[in-house]
N, C-alpha and C positions, 0 to 999 in steps of 0.2 A: 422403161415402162411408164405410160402416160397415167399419172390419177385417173381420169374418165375409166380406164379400160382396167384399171386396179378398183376403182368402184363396182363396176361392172362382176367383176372376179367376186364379190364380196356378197354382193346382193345372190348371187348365183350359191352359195356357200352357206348363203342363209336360210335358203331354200331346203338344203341338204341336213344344214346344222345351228340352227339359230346360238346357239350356245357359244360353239365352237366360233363362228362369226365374227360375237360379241367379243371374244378373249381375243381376236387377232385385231381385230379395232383399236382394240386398247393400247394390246405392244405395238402397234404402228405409230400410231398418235405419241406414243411414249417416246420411240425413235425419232419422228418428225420435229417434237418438238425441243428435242437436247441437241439434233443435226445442228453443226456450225458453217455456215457460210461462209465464203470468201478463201482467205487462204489456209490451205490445209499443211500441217507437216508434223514430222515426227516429234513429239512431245518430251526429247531424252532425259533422263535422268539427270537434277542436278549435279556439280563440281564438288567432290570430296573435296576436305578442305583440310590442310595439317595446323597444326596448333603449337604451334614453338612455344616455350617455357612451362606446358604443363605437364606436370609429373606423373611418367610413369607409374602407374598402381593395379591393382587389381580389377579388373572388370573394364577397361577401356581398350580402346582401338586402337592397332598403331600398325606401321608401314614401317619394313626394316628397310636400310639404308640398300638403294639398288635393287630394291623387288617392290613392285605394284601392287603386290595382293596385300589384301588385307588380316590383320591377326589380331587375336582376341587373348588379353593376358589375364593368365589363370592362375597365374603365382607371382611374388618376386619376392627373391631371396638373397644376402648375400654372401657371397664367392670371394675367399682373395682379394680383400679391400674391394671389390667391385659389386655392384648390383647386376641381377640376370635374372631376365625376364622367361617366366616358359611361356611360350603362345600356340595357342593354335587355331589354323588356317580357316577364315571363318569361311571362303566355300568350300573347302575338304578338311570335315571336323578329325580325319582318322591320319591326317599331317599334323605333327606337331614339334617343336622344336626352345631351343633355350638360346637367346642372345643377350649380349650387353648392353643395359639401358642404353647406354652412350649412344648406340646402331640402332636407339627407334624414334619414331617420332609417333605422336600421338594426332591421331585423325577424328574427323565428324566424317557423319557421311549424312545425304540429307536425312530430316525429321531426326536427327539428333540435338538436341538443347546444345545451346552456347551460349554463352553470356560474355557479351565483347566490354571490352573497357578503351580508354583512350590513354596513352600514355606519352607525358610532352617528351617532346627532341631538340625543346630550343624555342628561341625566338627571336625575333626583329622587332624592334619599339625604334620607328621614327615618326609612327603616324600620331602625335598628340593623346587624343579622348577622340580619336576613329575606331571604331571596331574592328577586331581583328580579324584575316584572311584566315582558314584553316588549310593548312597543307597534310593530308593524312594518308601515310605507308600504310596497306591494306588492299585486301583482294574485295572487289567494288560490291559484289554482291550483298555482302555480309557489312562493309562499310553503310549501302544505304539503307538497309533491315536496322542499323543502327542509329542514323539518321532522321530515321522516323520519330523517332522521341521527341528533339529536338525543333525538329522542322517540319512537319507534318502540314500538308496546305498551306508552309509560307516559303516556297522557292518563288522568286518571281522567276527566273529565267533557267533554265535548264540546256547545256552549250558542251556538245562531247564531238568526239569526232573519233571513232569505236575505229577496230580494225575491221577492212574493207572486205578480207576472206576471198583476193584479188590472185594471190599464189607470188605479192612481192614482200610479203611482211609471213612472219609464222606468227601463229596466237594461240595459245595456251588455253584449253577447254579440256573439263572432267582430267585436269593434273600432266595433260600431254601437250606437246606441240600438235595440231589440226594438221592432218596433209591434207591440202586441199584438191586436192584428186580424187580422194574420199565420198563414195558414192555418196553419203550422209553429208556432207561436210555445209552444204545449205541449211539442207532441216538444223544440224549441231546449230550453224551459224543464228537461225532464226530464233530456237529456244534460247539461245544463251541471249540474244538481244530479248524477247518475249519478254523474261522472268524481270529483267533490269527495267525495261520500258510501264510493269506494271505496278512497281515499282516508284517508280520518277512518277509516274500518275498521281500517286499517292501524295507525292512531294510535293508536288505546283499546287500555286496557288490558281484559287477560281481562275484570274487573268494573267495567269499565267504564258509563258512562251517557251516552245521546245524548239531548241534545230539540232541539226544532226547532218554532220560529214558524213558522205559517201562517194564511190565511183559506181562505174555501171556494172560492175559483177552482182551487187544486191541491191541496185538503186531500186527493179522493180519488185521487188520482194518486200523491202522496207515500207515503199510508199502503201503499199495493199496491208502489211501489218501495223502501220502507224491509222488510217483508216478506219481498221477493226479499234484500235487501243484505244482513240482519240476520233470514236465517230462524230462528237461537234466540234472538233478541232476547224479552223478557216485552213488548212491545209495547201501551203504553196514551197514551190519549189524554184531554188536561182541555183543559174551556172556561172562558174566562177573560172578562168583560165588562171591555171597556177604553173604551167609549163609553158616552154616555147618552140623546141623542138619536137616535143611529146614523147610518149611511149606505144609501141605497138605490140595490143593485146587484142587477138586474134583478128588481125583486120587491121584495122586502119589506126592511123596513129591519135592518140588521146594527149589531148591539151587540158582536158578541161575535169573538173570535179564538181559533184549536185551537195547542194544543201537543202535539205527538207526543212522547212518550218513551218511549223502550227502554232496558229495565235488561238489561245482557249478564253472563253469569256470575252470580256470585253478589252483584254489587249490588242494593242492597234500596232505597225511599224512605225517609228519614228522617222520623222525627215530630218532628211541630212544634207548640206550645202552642196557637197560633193564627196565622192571618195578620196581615199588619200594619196594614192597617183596622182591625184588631181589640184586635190589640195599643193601638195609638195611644189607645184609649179607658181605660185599663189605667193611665194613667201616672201615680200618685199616691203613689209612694215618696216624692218631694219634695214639700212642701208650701210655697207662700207664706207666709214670715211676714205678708205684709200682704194676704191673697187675703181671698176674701169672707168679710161678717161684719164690714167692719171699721168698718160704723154702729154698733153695740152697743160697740166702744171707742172711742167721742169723747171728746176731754181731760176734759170735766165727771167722765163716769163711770167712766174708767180711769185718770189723771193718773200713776200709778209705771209705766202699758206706755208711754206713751209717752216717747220720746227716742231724740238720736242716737245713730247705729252711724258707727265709721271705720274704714274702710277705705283700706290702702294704694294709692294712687291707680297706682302701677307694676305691685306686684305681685301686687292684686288679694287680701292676705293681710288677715285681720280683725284692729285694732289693738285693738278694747274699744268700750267703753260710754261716751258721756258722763250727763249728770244729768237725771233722769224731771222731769216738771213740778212736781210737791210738792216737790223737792230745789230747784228753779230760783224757785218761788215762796216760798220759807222764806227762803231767803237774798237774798229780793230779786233775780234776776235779769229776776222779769219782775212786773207789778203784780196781774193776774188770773191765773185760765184760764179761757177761753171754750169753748163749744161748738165755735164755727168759728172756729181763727185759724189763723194761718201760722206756718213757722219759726221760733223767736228766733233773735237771736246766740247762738254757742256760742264764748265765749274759751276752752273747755277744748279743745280740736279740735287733734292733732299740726297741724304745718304740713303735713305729706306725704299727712296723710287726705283724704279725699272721705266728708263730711259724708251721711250716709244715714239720713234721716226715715223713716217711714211716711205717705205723703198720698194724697190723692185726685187727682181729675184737675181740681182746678179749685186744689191746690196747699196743700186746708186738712190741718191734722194728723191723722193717726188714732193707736191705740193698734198697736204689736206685741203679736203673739201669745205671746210669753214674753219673762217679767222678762229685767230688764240681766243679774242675777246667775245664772239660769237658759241666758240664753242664751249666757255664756262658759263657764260647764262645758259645756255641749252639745258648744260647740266644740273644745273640748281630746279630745272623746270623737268627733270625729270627725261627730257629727249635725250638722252647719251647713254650709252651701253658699253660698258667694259666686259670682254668677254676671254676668260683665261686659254691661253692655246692648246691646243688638240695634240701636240707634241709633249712626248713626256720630258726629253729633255729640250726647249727648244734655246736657241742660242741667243743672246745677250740683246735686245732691243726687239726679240719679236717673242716675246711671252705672254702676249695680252695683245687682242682686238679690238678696236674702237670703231663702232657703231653708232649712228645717229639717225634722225626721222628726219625726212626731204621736208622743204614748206608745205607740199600736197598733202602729207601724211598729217602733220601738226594739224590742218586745217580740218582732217577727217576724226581724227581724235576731241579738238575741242569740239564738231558739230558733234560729237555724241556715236557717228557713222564707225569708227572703232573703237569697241568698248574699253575701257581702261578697268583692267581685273585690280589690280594694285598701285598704289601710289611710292612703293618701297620705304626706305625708312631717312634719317636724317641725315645717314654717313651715307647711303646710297639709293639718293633718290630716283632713280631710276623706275620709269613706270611697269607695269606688265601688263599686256596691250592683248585684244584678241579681236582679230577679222573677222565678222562674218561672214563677209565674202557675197557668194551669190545666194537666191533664195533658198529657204529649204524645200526640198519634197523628197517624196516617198521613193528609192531609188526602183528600178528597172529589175528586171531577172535575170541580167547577162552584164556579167564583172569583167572587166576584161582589162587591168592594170598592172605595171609592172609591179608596183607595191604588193603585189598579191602574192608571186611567182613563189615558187619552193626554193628556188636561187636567189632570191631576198631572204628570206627565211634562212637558208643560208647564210648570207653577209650577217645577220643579226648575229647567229650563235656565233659565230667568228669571233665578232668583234667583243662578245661577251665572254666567249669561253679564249678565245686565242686559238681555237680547231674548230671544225664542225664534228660534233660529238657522232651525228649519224643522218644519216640521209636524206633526202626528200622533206626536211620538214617545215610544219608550218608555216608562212609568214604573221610576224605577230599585228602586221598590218590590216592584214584578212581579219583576224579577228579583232581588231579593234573595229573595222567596219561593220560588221557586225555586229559587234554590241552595241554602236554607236545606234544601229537602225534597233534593235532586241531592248535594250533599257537605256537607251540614251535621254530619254525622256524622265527617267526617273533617278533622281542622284544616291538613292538610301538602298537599291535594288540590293537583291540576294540572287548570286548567279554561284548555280553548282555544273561540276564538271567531273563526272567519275569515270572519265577515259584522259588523266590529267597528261598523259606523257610529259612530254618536253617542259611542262606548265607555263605554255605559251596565252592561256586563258589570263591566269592572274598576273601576268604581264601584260598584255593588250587592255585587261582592266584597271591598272595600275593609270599605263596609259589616258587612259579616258577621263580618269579621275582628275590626275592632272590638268589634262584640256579644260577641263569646266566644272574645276573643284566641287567633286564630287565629293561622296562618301559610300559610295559602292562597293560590296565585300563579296567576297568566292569560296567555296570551299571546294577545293583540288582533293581527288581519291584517284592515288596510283600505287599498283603494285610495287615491288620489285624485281618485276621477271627479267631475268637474265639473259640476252635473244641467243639463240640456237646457235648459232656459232662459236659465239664467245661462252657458250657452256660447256660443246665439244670440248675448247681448247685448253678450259681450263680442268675438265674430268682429265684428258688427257696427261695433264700435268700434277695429279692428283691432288689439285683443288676441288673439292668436293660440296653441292649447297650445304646451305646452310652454317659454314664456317666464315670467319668473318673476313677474310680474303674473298671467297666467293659473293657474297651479300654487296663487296663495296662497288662490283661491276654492275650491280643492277641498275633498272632505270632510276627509282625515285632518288637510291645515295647519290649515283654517277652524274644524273642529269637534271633532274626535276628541281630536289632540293639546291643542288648549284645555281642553276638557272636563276630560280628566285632569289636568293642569297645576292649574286651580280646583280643582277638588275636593281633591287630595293637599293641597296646599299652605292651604287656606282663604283666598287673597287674590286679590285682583284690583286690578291697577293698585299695588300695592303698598300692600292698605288692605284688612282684614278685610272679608271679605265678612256682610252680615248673615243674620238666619234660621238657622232650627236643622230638624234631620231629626225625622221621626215618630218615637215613641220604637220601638227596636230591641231583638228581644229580649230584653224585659222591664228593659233600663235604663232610664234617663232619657236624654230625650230631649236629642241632639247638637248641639252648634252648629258650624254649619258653618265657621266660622271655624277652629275648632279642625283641619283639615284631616282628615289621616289619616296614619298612622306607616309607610308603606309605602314600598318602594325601587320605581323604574322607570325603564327605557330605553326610549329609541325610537329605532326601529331604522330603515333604507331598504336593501327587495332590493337587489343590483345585480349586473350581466350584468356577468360578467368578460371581457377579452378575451383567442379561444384564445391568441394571442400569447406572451400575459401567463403561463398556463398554464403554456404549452409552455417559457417562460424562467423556472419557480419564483419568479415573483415577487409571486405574489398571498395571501401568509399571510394578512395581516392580513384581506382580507373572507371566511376562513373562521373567524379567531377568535374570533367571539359563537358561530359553532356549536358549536364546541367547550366553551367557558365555558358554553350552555346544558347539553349534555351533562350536565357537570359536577355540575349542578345552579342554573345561576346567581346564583351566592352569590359575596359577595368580589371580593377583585380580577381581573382578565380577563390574561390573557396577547395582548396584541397584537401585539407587535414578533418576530420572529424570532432567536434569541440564535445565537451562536456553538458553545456546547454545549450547553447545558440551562436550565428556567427552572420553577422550583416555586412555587406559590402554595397559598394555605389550602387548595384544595378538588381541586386537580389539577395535575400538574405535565406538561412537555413534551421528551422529548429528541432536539432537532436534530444532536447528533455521537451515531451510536452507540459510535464508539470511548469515549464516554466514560460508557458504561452502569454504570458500577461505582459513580461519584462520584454519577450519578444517583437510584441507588436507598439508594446511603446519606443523600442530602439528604431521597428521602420519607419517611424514618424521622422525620424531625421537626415532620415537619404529622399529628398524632395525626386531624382528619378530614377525611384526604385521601380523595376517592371516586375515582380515576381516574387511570391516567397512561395520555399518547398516546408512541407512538413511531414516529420518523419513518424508516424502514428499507426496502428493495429486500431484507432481507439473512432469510430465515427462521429460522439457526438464531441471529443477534443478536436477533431478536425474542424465541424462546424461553431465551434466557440471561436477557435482561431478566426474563421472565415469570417464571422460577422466582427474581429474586430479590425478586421486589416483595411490600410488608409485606403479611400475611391482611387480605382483605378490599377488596382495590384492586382494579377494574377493570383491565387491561391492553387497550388499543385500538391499532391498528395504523393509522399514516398511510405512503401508500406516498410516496416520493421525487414525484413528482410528485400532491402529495395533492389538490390540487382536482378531478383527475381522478373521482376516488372520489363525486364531489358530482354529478355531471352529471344533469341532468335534461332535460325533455322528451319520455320517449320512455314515458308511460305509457300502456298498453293497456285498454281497459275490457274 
């Protein structure tokens, strides 16, 4: 029905009933003006959610073990050493029944209060006084309702890559696996991104940056609800080929996967020299003293290139030069030189060296590419690179690589044309060097490098885990390109990721950091769902969740938290892991051994009980929020003090009467960001406030503060 001809209808109506008229004008206008535009879909009811370690009691919710419905416990009493719950069936109040605690679990459903805590699992300290990565077990919704506290308007970068709702992955909504055959299973898909997305709004900052992985199942679904969420978002989209044969879904075969991203405010894309397909090809700062060419120096025709190098078998330091073949053949240490022979003895060789020839692969000698006397000044100036082999055992004279800079390279280094990051130190001075390569600019919308592929992505986990843990995933290269263009510009960024799977994020950002010593931090939120298969197999076997058999196959134990754990650290099983990374931003290329210099925690949601609340006794699982706040740098405040308790970056006062000693102790942390205070009392809050040093945050915890935390009850 056209307005004109609905005005029409009205004016005629007014005629009959001026009254009547007026009252339908009204509910029009009323409907017209709450209609929403653009994409419409079913609005479902948030994900019940279970609540592991809260106790059983009177008046809560709970789900017996192998039944969906919900039940409401009206007693508990106990039975024969046991507790037993009666409940009854909150949609048929005239069901009712008696289990053992042990066979329930306690649930929310939405607009139920929760109050979440953070509870450590560990940590990684390699990164000095860098702030630490948050890796945190948790179902994402309720992680970032959490999050808000903390980080409210200061994510700079926001980088998920959600499940596609494609029919090759299952994903877990309102407590079930999704069939995605499921007349619903879009709208389901749409609201559960909706509620996250509005959400992550909350999170970014003004200039902020969101991208977001997709295929074509909801590529157009996303783009029209990202749109609505993010109507000034600069909203673009790149395709990125991450297959080579592809897959074919209904139709033609798929190579390729979209990335949405929206630059808000005044975030711009950063230019990047190239991608890292590209880069990887690039990589010839280093050169093999003994790389090809090394037919034209057989002993006959080079006899002074060749001899050994030693190398400190520990530390990997260069000790000198032993005697070229002419020196070894004059003095009688050997009777000829041949074309093709093998090693001599070397009696000049420290005892603590590791003897280092130039050979082939069938063990005969070649010549190096610079004199003995050429290649220890190199070394005092820093051009000579020892580099430990990629073999875990490898065999007697090939333990260690030697690497040096060609004349050309030397010549681009002192013009300044390749940066010099590091100078090394006395025992090895050895430079660390970074290409820029070609110029930068703002890359194109179509990616299209092997570095990308999901079979890279593969090779990584491999060589990480020693398998590939599970299918199709990531390359961590893709997403360093990524972030390289997302906050490559900014070295202090705050990148969140609450679809963490494989925690291929806080590796690619690892990454980055590396290339161009950064100091850029993530916070990873992943479940631990357990995929549909491997839940069958182990019900069947009557492993059952939530037992600790069952919990170690999930993603964050199995995968996520390993993943990080290798990579940070470079070992596994306590033994260098071998292989080395593409080369990165124009450096030389990484060996993974060598880990990464970053700090990280992992963290576990956890539902407090009101109880607990209600009796002040739950600081410690609000104290990561706080230390995030902070900035999560340095020591963490966990324990509750008697008066007060100051650390490098923020301090806490539990007695207000003792606000005065308070604010003189932050006088001695020059970068403190922040103090909390714990007060009922408004005008002790503002005493405090006026005396706290320029420049400190002042933040208010009310006497009963986890109250302040509660979640659940958010509205789309």
């Amino acid at each position: 029905m056209s307005t004109s001809y609905l005005t029409s209808l009205l004016e005629r109506l007014d005629q009959a009933d001026e009254g009547l008229g007026r009252e339908l004008r009204k509910e029009i206008k009323r409907i017209t003006d709450s209609r929403k535009c653009g994409l419409v879909f079913e609005h479902h009811i948030p994900e019940t959610v279970e609540l592991p370690g809260r106790k059983v009691r009177r008046g809560v919710k709970v789900r017996i073990n192998g039944d969906s419905r919900t039940w409401l416990v009206t007693r508990v009493s106990r039975a024969k050493r046991s507790q037993v719950a009666a409940l009854v069936c909150a949609a048929d109040p005239e069901l009712t029944c008696g289990r053992p605690v042990g066979d329930l679990m306690v649930i929310a459903e939405f607009g139920d209060p929760i109050y979440p805590g953070l509870k450590s699992l560990g940590h990684i300290k390699r990164g000095g006084d860098k702030p630490f990565h948050s890796v945190i077990k948790a179902e994402n919704f309720h992680a970032l309702e959490a999050l808000l506290y903390p980080y409210r308007g200061r994510i700079d970068c926001i980088y998920i890559d959600p499940p596609y709702n494609s029919g090759e992955e299952s994903w877990v909504y309102s407590d079930r696996f999704v069939d995605t055959n499921d007349s619903f299973a879009d709208s389901m898909w749409l609201s559960f991104m909706n509620r996250r997305l509005l959400i992550a709004k909350e999170l970014l900052s003004k200039d902020g940056v969101l991208a977001i992985h997709i295929n074509e199942k909801e590529v157009n679904n996303l783009g029209v609800l990202l749109k609505q969420t993010f109507p000034r978002a600069r909203l673009n989209m790149l395709t990125v080929r991450v297959a080579g044969a592809g897959q074919s879904r209904d139709g033609l075969s798929r190579v390729d996967e979209q990335v949405f991203i929206a630059f808000l405010g005044n975030a711009l894309p950063n230019p990047i020299s190239a991608l890292v397909g590209e880069k990887a090809k690039k990589r010839g700062i280093w050169d093999s003293m003994s790389g090809s060419g090394m037919q034209n120096q057989r002993p006959q025709r080079s006899p002074t290139m060749v001899y050994p190098i030693f190398i400190n078998k520990k530390t990997g330091v260069l000790m000198g030069a032993g005697k070229h073949l002419t020196q070894r053949l004059e003095s009688g240490m050997i009777p000829e030189i041949l074309n093709d022979m093998s090693p001599p003895p070397v009696p000049e060789a420290p005892k603590t060296a590791a003897i280092i020839w130039a050979t082939g692969k069938n063990g005969e000698l070649f010549g190096w590419r610079l004199k003995a006397d050429t290649l220890m000044e190199q070394w005092k100036r820093g051009y000579i690179k020892v580099v430990p082999s990629r073999k875990s055992e490898p065999e007697p004279g090939s333990e260690f690589v030697i690497k040096y800079l060609a004349s050309g390279t030397i010549k681009k280094v002192e013009s300044g044309e390749i940066t010099t990051v590091s100078t090394g130190t006395d025992k090895v001075p050895t430079l660390q060097l970074r290409y820029e390569g070609d110029a930068a600019s703002v890359p194109g919308t179509m990616w299209a490098t092997g570095a990308h592929s999901t079979t890279k992505g593969g090779d990584s986990l491999v060589e990480l885990f020693g398998y590939k843990p599970f299918s199709y995933p990531k390359s961590p290269y893709l997403s360093y390109d990524l972030l390289s263009v997302l906050v490559g510009g900014k070295k202090d960024a705050l990148v969140l990721d609450f679809f963490a799977g494989s925690g291929t994020t806080q590796h690619a950002l690892s990454m980055l950091n590396a290339a161009d010593e950064g100091r850029r931090t993530s916070i990873m939120v992943t479940n631990n769902q357990v995929d549909k298969k491997t839940t069958s197999a182990l019900i069947k076997r009557g492993v059952h969740p939530r037992t600790p058999e069952f919990e170690a196959e999930g993603i964050f134990e199995k995968t996520t938290r390993t993943r990080v754990e290798l990579a940070m650290t470079g070992e596994r099983d306590n033994e260098p892991i071998e292989g080395e990374y593409l080369a990165l931003g124009g450096n030389d290329p990484r060996l993974i051994a060598d880990g990464f210099d970053e700090n990280v925690e992992f963290f576990e949601l956890t539902y407090e009980d009101p109880e607990r609340v209600r009796l002040d006794m739950a600081f410690r699982s609000i104290a990561p929020l706080l230390w995030m706040h902070a900035g999560a740098q340095g020591n963490r405040i966990d324990v509750r003090s008697a008066d007060f308790t100051v650390t490098e970056r923020y301090g806490i006062l539990f007695d207000p009467d003792k606000w005065r000693e308070f604010t003189e102790a932050l006088e001695e942390h020059p970068d403190l960001r922040c103090a909390y205070v714990v007060t009922d009392s408004d005008p002790t809050f503002q005493a405090v406030v006026g005396s706290l040093p320029p420049g400190v945050e002042p933040l208010r915890l009310y006497e009963s503060y986890l109250t302040a935390f509660e979640i659940n009850r958010w509205v789309e």
